[in-house]
N, C-alpha and C positions, 0 to 999 in steps of 0.2 A: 461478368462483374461490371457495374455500371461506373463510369469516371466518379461519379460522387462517394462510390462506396471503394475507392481504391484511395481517394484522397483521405476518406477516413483514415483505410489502413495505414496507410503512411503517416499521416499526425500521430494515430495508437504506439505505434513501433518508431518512431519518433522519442515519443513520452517514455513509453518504457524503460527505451535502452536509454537517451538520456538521465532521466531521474536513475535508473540503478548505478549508471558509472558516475553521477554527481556524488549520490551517496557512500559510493565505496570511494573515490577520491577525496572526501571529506574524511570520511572517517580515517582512512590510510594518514592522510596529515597528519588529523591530529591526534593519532596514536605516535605518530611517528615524531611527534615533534613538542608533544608535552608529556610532561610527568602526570602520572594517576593523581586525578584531583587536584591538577593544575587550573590555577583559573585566571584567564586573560579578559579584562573587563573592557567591553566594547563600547556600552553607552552605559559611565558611571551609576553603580546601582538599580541597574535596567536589566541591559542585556549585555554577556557573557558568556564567553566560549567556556568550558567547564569537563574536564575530561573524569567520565566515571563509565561502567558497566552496567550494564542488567541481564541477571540472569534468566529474569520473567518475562511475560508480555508489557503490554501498556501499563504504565505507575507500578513497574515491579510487582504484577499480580502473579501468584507463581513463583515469581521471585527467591531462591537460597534454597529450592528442596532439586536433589539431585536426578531425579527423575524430568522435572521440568523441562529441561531443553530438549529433549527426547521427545517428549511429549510435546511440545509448543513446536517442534521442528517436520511430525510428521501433520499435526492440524496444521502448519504453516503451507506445506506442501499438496495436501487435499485442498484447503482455501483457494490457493494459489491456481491451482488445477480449474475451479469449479469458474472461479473469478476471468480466468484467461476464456474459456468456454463463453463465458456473457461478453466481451471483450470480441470476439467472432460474431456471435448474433448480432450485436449490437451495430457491428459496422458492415454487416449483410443487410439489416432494415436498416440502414442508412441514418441512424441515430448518432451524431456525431456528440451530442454533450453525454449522453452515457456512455460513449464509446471513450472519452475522455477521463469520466468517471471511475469505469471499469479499469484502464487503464493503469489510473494514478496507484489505483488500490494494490493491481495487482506488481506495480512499481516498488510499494511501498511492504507486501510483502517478499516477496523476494530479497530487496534491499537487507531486511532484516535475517529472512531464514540463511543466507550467505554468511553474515556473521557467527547464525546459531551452530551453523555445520563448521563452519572454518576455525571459528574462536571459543565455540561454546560459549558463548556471550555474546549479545550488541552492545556496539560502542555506541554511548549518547554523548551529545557535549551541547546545546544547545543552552542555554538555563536564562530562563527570565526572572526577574524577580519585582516584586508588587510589593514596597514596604518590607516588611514582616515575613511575609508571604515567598516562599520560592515554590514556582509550579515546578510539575515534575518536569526531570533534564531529560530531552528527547534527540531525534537525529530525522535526517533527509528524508528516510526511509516513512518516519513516523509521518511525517508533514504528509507526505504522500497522501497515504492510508485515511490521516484524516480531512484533507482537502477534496481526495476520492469522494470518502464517503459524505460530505457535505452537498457537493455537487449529486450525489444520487439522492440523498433526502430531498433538495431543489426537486428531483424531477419528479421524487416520487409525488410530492407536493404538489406540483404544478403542471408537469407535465408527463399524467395520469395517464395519457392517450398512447405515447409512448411507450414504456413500462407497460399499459395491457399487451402490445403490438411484440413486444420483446418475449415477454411470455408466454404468447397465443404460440411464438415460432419454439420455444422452448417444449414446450405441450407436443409441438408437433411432431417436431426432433425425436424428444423421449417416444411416442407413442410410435412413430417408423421405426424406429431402433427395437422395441417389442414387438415389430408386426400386427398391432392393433391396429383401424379405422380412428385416424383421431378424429375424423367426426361428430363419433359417436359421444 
């Protein structure tokens, strides 16, 4: 393994474990230290701490059917699985902003399926608010997931070269793993 591709590893697993103990020390707080539907306003009629559940994924999709966490807990754990896998390639090609990418993502599911297993819910308490308007109330875990995936739209966007170079090693992977000629 070459220096460049160990300092990946170490920034990834860095990210990781950071962002999942940010998230669970966050959330442990403020479960721990607010009432359901307490709300502590940080920047008057902005932003606010806000303590509520979701039983769903993103914007409570899924959300109140009993089946759902079940369901969201084992896609959480395939995801999580597939995500960690690009997460290894990525810092074997030496690709550090996908490596970062992958990461955050897969930071950000775990953050959550931890909750779905332990609590049968994530805790969210985040909440902005625009006017009228309150976006949906999210957590550390979320940021991740969608800062990840922002950061892989970038590359996919832009840095094309990479992304073929990651998948050419993914092709290759699967196709040794079958004993086919990926050559071919």
């Amino acid at each position: 393994m070459s220096k460049k591709s160990k300092q990946i590893l170490v920034v990834s697993l860095l990210i990781i474990v950071a962002m999942i103990l940010i998230d669970q020390v966050s959330k442990f707080l403020v479960s721990s230290n607010m009432k359901m539907f307490e709300n502590i306003s940080v920047i008057k009629g902005f932003f606010s701490i806000y303590r509520c559940t979701n039983t769903g994924s993103a914007f409570s999709f899924l959300g109140g059917y009993s089946w759902s966490i079940i369901f969201l807990s084992i896609f959480s754990s395939i995801a999580s699985i597939v995500v960690l896998y690009f997460v290894f390639l990525s810092f074997r090609k030496e690709k550090m902003l996908l490596s970062i990418a992958f990461s955050l993502i897969f930071a950000g599911a775990v953050g959550n399926l931890i909750d779905r297993i332990r609590l049968h819910h994530v805790v969210d308490f985040l909440r902005f608010d625009f006017g009228s308007y309150t976006f949906p109330i999210f957590n550390i875990a979320d940021s991740c997931a969608v800062v990840g995936t922002f950061l892989l739209l970038f590359c996919i966007l832009f840095k094309m070269k990479d992304i073929d170079e990651l998948l050419a090693q993914f092709k290759r992977s699967d196709a040794n793993k079958r004993g086919i000629d990926s050559e071919n």
